[in-house]
N, C-alpha and C positions, 0 to 999 in steps of 0.2 A: 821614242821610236819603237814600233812592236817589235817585239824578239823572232823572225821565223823558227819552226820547229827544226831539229837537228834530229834528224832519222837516220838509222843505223840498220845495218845487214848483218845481223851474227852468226857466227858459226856454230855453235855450240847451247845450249841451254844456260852451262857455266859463263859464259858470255855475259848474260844479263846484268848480272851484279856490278862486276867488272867496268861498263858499258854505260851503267847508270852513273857511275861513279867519275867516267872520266866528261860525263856531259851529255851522254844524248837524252833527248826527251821524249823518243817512241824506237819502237824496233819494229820490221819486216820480215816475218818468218812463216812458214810453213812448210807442206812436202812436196815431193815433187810430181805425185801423181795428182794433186791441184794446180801448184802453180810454176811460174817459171823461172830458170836458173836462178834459184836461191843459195844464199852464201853458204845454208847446209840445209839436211835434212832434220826438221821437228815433227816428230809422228805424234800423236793426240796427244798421247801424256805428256810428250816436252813441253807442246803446244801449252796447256793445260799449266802446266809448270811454269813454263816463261812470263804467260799472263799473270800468276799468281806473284812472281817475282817481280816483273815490271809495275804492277800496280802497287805491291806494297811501297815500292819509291815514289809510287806519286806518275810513272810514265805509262805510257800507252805499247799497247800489241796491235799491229794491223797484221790481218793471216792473207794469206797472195793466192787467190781460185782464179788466176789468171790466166793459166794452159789452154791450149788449143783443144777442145771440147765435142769427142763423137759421140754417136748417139749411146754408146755404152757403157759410158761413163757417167749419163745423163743424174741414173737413179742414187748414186752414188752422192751425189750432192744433195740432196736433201737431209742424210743424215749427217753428213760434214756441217751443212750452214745449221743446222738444231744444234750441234754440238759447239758449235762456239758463241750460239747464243747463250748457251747452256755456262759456258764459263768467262762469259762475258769479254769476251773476245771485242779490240775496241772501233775495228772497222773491217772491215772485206774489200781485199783488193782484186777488181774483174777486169775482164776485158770481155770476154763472151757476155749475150743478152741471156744467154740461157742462165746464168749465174745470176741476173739482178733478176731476172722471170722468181727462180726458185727461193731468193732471197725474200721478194714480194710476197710470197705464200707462206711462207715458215717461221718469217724473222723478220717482220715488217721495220720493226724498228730499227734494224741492224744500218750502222753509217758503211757509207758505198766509199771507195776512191776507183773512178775508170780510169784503167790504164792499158793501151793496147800497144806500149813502147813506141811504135811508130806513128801511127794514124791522130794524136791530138795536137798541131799542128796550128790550128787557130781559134780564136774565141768563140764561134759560133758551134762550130763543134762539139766544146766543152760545155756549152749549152745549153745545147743538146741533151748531152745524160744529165746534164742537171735538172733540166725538167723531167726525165726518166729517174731520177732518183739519184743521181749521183752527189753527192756533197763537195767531191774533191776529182782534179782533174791532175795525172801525173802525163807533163809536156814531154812531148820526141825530145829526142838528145841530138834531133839532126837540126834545129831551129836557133837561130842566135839571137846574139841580147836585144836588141831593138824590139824583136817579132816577141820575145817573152814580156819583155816591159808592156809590149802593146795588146799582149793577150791579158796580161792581170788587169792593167786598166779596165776591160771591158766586159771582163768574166764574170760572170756569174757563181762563181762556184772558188774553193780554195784550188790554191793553183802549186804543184808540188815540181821542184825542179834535179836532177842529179849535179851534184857538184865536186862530186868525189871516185874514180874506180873506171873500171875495164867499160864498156858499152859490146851490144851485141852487133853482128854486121851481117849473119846469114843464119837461120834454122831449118832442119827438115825434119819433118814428123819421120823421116827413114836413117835407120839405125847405118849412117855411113860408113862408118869404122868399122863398125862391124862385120857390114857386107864385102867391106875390101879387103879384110886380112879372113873372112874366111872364103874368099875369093882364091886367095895364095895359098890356100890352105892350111892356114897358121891360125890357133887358138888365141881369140883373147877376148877376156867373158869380164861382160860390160860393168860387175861389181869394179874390176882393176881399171877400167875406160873411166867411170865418172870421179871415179879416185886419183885418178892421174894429174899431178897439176904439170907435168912436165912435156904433155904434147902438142904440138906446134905445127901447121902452114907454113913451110919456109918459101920466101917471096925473094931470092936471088939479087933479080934485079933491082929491087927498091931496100934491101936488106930487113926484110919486116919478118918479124915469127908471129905470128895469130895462134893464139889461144884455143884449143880444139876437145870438146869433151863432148859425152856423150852423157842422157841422163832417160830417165823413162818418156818425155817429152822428145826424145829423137836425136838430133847431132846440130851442136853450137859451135857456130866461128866467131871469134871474141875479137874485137879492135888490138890492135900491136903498143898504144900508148896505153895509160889512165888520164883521165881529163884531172884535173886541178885548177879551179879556180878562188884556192882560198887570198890570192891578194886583189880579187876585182870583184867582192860580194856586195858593195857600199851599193851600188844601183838598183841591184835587184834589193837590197833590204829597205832602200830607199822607196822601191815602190809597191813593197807589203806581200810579196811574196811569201809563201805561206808555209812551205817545209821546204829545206835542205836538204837532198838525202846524198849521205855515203855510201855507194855498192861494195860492200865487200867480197864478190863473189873472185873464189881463187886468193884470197889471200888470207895471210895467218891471224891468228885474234889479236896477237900481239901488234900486228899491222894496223888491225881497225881499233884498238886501243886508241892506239897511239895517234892514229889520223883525229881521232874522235876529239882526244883530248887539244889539239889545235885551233880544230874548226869551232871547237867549244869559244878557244882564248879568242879567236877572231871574231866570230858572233858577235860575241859581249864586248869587245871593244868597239866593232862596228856601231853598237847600238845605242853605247855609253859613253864613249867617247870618241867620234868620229877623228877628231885631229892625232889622235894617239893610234888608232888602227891606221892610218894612211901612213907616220911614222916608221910602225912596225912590221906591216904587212909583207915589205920583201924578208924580211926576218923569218916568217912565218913559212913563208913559202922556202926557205932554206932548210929549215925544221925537218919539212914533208920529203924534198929532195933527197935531206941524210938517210931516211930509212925506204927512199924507194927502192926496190930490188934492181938492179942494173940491165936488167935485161927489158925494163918497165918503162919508159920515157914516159914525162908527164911534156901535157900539153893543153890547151884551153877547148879541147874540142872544136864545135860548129860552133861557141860564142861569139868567135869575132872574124865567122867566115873561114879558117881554115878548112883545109885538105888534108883530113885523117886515116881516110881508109885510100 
């Protein structure tokens, strides 16, 4: 049974090593004036750094030019996509056309994954960018297991799923926080906003805290759970699903260490021994519960039709 790829969000550069070591087989990183809410900032050198480290292990960098994209930022991307052809950067994550446009021009060869969070939804879509160039398609987080199962069956393209971490529930390109505390007339300068893991949406009546940061991308409200679906992977690995990813965004390395090295032990048992991961799997899922932060509820997301947000 094929192994899916176990993809990771690092925080750090230092990360990588760490990261490799406890099982993943590629990382998601870049800055945030390309792409969006990533689990930290890698500015070129990191960037540059990270690839050089993932590779010597044998794993892959995918860089995220996935941000919402005006026109003046346009020219700015042509020397970003040279630059990681330049250090062999292992695929480019978009979602804007202007992104595979300028790809097509500079770095023909460069491997594509579209991903526009919400919008890839069903197989014909996904394609779609694959006859545009896309290789790999990363599915809404809002879709459950049936409609995934039934999108790889018929895709044309690799099919990437979240299985791990926070999801996003509302963005605006307008700096919100900002505008409302200096509304009150109160300072607070957006280096301490995108730094902040401790500010919250409190929702009284449903007792939910949302997640609320701000980054050069604008102002992010974050789901009140993390989805966890490390004891129900057997289906989807059954039907070749093609990467796994853990989001680590807002949480510590020691957090996505730790998640990492799990989803590792359940992967490989899924794939090597089915009878022994079905055995083990609420075990597994114990594991993850002990180091969730308490304020973090895990839950299976849209998989099996729940009501998250």
């Amino acid at each position: 049974m094929k192994k899916p790829e176990l993809l990771v969000t690092p925080n750090h550069v230092e990360d990588i090593i760490p990261l490799c070591e406890a099982g993943a087989d590629a990382f998601v990183i870049g800055e945030q004036k390309f792409g969006l809410r990533l689990a930290g900032e890698f500015l070129k050198e990191d960037v540059k750094q990270a690839v050089e480290l993932a590779h010597s292990k044998g794993k892959k960098v995918y860089v995220a030019i996935n941000a919402i994209f005006h026109n003046e930022k346009i020219d700015d991307l042509y020397d970003y996509v040279k630059f990681l052809q330049e250090i062999k950067a292992d695929a480019i994550i978009f979602g804007d056309p202007a992104v595979l446009m300028v790809v097509k021009e500079v770095a023909p060869d460069m491997k594509l994954h579209w991903n526009t969070e919400t919008t890839a939804t069903n197989w014909y879509t996904c394609n779609y960018w694959g006859k545009k160039g896309a290789k790999r398609a990363v599915l809404a987080r809002e879709i459950n297991m049936d409609a995934i199962i039934e999108m790889k069956e018929n895709a044309e393209v690799e099919i990437e799923v979240q299985v791990h971490g926070m999801t996003a529930m509302f963005q605006s390109k307008r700096s919100l926080l900002g505008n409302y505390f200096e509304y009150q007339g109160k300072a607070l300068e957006i280096e301490n906003r995108k730094e902040n893991r401790n500010m919250f949406l409190h929702d009284k009546e449903r007792e939910n805290k949302y997640p609320i940061f701000e980054d050069e991308n604008g102002t992010h409200i974050m789901s009140p759970n993390d989805i966890c679906i490390i004891d129900e992977l057997q289906d989807m690995i059954e039907a070749g699903i093609d990467s796994f990813k853990i989001d680590g965004v807002l949480k510590s390395s020691d957090y996505i260490q730790a998640v990492t090295k799990l989803y590792r032990k359940a992967i490989d048992l899924c794939t090597e021994d089915p009878d022994q991961y079905e055995d083990e799997k609420d075990e597994l899922l114990s594991e993850v519960e002990k180091i969730q932060p308490p304020n973090r509820p895990l839950d299976t997301g849209f998989f099996f039709k729940e009501t998250v947000y």
